[in-house]
C-alpha positions in Angstrom: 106.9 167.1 86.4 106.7 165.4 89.9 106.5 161.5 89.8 103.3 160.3 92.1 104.9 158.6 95.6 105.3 155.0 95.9 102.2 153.5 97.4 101.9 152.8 100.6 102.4 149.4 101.7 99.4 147.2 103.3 99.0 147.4 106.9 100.5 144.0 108.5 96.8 143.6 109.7 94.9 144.8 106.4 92.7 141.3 105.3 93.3 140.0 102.2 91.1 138.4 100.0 92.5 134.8 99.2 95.3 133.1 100.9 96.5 129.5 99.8 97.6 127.1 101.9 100.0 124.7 99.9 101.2 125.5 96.8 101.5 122.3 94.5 100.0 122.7 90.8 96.5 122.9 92.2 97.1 126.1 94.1 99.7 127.3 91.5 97.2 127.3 89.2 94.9 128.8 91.2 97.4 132.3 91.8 98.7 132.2 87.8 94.8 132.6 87.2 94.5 135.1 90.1 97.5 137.0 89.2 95.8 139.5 86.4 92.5 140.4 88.8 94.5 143.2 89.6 91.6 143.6 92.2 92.6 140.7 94.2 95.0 140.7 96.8 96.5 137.3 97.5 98.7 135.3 99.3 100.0 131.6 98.9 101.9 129.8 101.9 104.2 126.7 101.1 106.5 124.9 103.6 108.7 123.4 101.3 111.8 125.7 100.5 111.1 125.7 96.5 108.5 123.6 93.9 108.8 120.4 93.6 106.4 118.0 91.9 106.8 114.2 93.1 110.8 114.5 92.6 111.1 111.1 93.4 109.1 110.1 90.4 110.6 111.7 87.6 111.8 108.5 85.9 114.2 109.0 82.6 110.6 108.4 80.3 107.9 108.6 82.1 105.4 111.0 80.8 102.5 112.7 82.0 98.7 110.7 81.6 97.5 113.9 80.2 98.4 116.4 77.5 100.1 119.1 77.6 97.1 121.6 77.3 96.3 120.1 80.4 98.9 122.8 82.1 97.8 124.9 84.9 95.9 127.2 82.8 95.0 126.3 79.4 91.6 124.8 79.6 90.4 128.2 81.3 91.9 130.7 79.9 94.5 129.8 76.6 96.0 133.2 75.8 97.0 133.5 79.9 101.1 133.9 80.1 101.3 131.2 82.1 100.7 128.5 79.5 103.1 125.8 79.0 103.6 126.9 74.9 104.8 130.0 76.8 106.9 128.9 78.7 108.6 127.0 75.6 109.1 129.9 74.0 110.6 131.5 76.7 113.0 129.1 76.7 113.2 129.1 72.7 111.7 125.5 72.6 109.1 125.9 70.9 110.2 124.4 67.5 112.0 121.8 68.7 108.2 121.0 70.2 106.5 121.3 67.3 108.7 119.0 66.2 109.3 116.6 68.0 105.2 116.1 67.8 104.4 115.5 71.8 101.0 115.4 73.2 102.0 114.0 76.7 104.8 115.6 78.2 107.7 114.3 80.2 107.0 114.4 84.2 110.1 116.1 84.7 109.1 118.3 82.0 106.5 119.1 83.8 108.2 120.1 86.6 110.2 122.2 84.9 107.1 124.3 83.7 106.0 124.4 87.2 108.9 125.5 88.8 109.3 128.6 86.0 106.0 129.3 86.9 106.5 129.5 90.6 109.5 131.1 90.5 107.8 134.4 88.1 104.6 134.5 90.0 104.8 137.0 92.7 102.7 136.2 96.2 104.3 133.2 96.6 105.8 132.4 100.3 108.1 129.3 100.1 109.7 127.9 103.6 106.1 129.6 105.4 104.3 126.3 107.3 100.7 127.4 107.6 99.6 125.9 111.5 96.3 127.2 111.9 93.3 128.6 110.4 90.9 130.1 112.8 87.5 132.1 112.3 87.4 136.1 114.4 83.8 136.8 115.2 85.0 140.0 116.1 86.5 140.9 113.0 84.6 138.7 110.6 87.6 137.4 109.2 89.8 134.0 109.4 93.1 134.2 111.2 95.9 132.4 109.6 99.0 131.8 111.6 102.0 130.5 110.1 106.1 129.6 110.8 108.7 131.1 108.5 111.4 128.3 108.2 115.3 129.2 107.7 116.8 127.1 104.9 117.3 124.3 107.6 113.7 124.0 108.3 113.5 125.3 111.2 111.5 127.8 112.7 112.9 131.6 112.0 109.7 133.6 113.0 105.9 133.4 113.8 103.4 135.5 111.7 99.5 135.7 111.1 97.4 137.0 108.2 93.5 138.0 107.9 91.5 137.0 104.9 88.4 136.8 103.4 88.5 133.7 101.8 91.1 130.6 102.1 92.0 128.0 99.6 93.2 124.3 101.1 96.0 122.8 98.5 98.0 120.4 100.9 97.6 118.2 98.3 97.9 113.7 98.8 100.6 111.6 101.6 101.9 109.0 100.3 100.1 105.9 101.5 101.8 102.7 103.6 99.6 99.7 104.5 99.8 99.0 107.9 101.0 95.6 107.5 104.2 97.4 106.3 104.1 101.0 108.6 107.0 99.8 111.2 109.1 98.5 108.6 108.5 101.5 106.0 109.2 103.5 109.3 112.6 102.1 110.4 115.6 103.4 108.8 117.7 100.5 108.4 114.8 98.6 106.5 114.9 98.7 102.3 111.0 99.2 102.3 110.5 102.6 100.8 107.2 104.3 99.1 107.5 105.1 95.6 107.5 108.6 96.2 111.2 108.4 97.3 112.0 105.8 94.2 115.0 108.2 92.7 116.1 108.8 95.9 116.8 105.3 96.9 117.3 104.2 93.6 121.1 103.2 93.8 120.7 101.0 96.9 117.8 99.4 95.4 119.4 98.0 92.3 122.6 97.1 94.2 119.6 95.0 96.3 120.2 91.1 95.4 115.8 90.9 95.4 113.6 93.5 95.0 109.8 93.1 95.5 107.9 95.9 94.0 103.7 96.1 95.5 101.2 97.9 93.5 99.6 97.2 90.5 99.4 101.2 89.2 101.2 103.3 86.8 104.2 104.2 89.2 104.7 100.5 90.0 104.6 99.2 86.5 106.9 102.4 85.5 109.7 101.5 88.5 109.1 97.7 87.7 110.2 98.8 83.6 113.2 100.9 85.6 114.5 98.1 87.3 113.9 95.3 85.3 115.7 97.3 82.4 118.6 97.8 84.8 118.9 94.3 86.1 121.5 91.7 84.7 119.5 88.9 82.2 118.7 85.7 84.1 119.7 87.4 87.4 116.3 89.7 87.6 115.3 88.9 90.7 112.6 90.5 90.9 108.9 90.1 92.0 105.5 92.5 91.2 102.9 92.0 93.4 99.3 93.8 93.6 96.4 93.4 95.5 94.2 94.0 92.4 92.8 91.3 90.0 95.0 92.3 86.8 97.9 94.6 85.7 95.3 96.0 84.1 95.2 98.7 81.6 93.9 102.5 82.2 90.9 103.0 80.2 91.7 105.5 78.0 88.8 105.4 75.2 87.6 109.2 74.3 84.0 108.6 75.7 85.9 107.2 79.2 88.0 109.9 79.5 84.8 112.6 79.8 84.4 111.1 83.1 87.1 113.7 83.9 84.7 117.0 83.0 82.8 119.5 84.2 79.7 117.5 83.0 80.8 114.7 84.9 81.8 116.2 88.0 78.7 118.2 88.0 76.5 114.9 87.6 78.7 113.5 90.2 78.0 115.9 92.9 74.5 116.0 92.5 74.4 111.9 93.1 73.0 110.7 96.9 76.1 110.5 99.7 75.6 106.5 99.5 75.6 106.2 95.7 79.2 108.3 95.7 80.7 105.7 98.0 79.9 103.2 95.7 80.9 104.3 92.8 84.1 105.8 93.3 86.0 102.2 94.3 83.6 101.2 91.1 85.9 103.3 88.8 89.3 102.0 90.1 90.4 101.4 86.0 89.6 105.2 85.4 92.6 106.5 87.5 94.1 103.1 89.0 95.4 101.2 85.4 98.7 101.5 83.4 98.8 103.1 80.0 98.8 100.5 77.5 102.2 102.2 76.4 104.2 101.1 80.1 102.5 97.4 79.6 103.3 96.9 75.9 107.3 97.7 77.5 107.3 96.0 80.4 106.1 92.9 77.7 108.0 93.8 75.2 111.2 94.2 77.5 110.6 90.5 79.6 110.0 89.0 75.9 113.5 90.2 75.1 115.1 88.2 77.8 113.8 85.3 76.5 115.4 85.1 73.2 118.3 83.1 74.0 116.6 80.3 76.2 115.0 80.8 79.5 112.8 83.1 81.1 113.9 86.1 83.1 113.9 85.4 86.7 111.2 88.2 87.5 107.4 87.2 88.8 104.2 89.1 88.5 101.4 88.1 90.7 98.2 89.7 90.9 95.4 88.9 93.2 97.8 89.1 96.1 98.0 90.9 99.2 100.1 91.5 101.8 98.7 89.9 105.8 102.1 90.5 107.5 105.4 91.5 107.4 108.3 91.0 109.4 112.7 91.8 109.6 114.8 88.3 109.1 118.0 88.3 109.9 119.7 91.9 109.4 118.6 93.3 106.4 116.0 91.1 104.8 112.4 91.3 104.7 109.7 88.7 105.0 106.1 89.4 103.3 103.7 86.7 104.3 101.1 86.9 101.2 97.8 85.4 100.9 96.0 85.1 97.6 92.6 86.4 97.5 90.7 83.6 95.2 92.8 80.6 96.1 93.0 81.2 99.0 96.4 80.1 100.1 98.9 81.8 101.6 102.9 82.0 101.5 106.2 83.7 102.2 108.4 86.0 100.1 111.7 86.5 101.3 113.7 89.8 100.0 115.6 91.9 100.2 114.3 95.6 99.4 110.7 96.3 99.1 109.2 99.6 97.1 105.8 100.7 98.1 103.8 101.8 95.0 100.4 101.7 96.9 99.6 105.8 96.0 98.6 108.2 98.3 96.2 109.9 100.2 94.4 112.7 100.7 96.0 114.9 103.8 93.5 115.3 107.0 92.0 118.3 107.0 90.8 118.3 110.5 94.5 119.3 111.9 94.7 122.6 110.0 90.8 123.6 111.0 90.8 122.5 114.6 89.7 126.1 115.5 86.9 125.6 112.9 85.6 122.6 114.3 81.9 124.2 115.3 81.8 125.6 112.1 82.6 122.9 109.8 79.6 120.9 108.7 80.5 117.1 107.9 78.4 114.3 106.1 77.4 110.8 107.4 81.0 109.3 107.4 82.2 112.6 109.6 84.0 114.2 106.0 83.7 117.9 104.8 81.1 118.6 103.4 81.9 120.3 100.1 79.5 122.7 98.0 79.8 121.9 94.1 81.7 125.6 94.1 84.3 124.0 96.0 83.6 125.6 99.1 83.4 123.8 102.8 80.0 123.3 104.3 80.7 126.2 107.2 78.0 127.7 109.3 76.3 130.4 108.2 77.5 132.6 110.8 80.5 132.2 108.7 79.6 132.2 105.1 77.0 134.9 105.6 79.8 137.4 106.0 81.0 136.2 102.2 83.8 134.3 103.3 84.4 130.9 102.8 86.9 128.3 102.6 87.9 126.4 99.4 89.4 122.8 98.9 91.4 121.3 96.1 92.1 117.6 95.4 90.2 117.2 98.9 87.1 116.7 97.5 86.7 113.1 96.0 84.2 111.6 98.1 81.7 114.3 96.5 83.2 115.7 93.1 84.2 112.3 91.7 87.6 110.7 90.6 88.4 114.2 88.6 89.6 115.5 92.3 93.1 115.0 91.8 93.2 114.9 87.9 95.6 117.8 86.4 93.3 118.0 83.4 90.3 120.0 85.5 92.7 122.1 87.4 92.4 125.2 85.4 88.2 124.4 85.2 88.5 124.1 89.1 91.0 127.4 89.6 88.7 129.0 87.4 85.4 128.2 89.3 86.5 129.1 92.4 87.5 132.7 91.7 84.6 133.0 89.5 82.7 132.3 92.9 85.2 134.2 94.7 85.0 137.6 92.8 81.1 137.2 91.6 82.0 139.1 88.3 83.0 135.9 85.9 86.3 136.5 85.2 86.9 133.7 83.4 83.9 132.3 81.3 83.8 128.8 81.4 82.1 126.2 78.9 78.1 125.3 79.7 78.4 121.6 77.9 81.8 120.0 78.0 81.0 116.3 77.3 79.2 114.3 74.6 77.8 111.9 77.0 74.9 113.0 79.0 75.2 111.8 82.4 72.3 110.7 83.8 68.0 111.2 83.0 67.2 114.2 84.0 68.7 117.3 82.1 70.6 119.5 84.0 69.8 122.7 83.3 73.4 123.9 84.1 75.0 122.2 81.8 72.8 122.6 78.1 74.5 124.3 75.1 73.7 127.3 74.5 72.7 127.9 70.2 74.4 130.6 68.3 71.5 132.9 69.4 72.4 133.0 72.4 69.4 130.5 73.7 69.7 127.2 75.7 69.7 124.2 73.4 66.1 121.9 73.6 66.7 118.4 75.1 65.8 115.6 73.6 65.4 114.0 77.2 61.7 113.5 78.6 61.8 112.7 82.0 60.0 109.7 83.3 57.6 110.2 85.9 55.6 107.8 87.9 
């Protein structure tokens, strides 16, 4: 019996149906739910030599503000190999799990799961920097050209792909006010962003002061890391944040279906102007601390007072930063001004970490060449299709390809954007759009709350007949 030949490989110029650009859990969601369509061929470009997920963030502690089912498959399709229970058990974890009775994860935990995952999934090119995404009339296609990296980082080799369809993942930057930019920027300077935290951690606590600005749940969590770590009575610390409150996350059940389909759905359906407003509306929905890092932080300052005295650490709200300058070598001087006294002062220290978040990355450098295409709303962003697909001309998205965004698409999907619990829901969406066959059924009501008057007819139950539920919902009419 005579085996069947290999088959042969693609032709370097043969389009493919999907390429990534970025692969962070968004994206790497996106190929482990690709990976069985047998039908697709796919492609997933990451300059970074090897997964990574906010290293400098993976405090001894600090969990994830999800659970675990929110992994980067779960919620779209639960018996999928790539499930974080599987990859328990294929480290033989999975008792000690049950055990050890965890909803919400460890960060680095997650990372872990993450990395197992992007080291097993094949189509993934690590140390490839994608520079340009460009649209061929000729061959109805986009052109992708990218730069394989050596281990060094730099540049090894040129290359382009063809595809169908493209998928944006460059995910958030972390964010520096400009007050703070030249100092943040100069390496001699202690003022880092909390995405380096672990990095610098050392030198910070070996800092005499530390100011720590940001009132969210990485500042409280590296506030609780070096306050823990500081001598008692010799803190020296400070907490400052614009905001009017350390405030709490809101967490309640019906808050937290802001973050589904329903919700997003609703959402994108709501006038441009109405968005705007609303999203700065819903800081405490993404912004807060878990009630968990507050009780700590409490719990670990009320400690140093049962001797006599109070630890020498100050939290301020209602606070910003006007200016900030070098004194002498080393030192830096904030010059703060408090928003409802308005009085102003000067803080003197001596390291400064930046927990003021991130972000979204520009898409405009990466789609220069699709400038004429790309359709943009009245403050000049994307404009994003509730499939997740750029608003392109239809010289483009007649031919059936398109261009999808992840966590790119707050101003008109909603605060869910960059929430890891509707990344399989989003993964899932867009290759059900992609593919046209449904791949991976997803849920027609998701939420108890009903967002808004009108009923959307997307979004009823369906009865165990089969049938759409009735609504209860008359709409008004003038």
């Amino acid at each position: 019996m005579t085996t069947a030949p290999p088959p042969r490989p693609p032709h370097p110029e043969a389009p493919r149906d999907l390429v990534g650009i970025g692969i962070g859990p968004f994206n790497l969601s996106l190929a482990a739910l690709a990976h069985p369509l047998t039908e697709l061929d796919t492609a997933f470009y990451e300059q970074r030599p090897a997964f990574h997920w906010h290293p400098g963030l993976l405090i001894d502690g600090a969990t994830l503000q999800v659970p675990f089912l929110a992994d980067l498959v779960t919620l779209a399709d639960p018996a999928s190999h790539w499930t974080f229970l599987n990859y328990l058990k294929s480290r033989e974890r999975l008792f000690p799990f049950y055990f050890a009775e965890r909803f919400h994860i460890q960060r680095a935990e997650y990372d872990a799961y993450c990395r197992w995952v992007s080291e097993s999934l094949p189509g993934l090119h690590f140390g490839h920097q994608v520079d340009a995404v460009r649209w061929n009339p000729e061959r109805r296609l986009f052109e992708v050209d990218f730069t394989q990296l050596d281990t060094e980082g730099e540049a090894e080799a040129l290359g382009r792909t063809y595809t169908k369809n493209v998928v944006l993942g460059v995910g958030t930057a972390p964010y520096i006010p400009e007050p703070l930019r030249p100092l943040a920027e100069a390496p001699t300077v202690p003022v880092i962003h909390s995405a380096d935290y672990l990095t610098h951690r050392t030198e910070l606590l070996a800092a005499d002061h530390i100011t720590v600005i940001g009132s969210g749940q990485s500042g409280a969590e590296i506030f609780l890391d070096l306050l823990k770590n500081r001598p008692q009575g010799r803190e020296k610390l400070h907490w400052l944040a614009r905001s009017e409150a350390f405030a709490p996350m809101e967490y309640s059940k019906l808050g937290l279906e802001h973050f589904t389909p329903d919700y997003t759905r609703y959402f994108h359906h709501l006038p441009e102007d109405v968005r705007d407003g609303l999203v700065p509306a819903q800081w405490q929905l993404h912004k807060g601390i878990d009630a968990e890092t507050i009780a700590a932080i409490h719990d670990e300052l009320y400690q140093r007072t049962l001797h006599g005295g109070w630890p020498d650490a100050t939290l301020t709200p209602g606070v910003f930063v006007r200016t900030a300058g070098r004194v002498a070598t080393a030192k830096v001087e904030l010059h703060l001004e408090h928003r409802r006294q308005n009085t102003r002062s000067r803080l003197t220290t001596d390291a400064v970490v930046l927990a003021t978040g991130y972000r979204e990355r520009p898409l405009d450098q990466i789609l220069t060449g699709l400038a004429p295409h790309l359709r943009r709303d009245n403050a000049e962003r994307p404009r994003i299709d509730e499939q997740f697909r750029l608003v392109l001309d239809p010289t483009v998205t007649d031919t059936g390809s398109n261009i999808y965004v992840q966590n790119a698409e707050r101003h008109s999907h909603g605060v869910g954007a960059p929430d890891l619990g509707l990344a399989a829901w989003r993964s899932a969406t867009i290759l059900n759009t992609l593919t046209g066959k449904d791949p991976y059924p997803l849920p027609q009501r998701t939420a108890f709350t009903t967002f808004g008057l009108t009923p959307n007819e997307n979004r009823a139950p369906r009865t165990q007949s089969g049938e759409r539920g009735t609504s209860h919902l008359i709409e008004l009419k003038n």
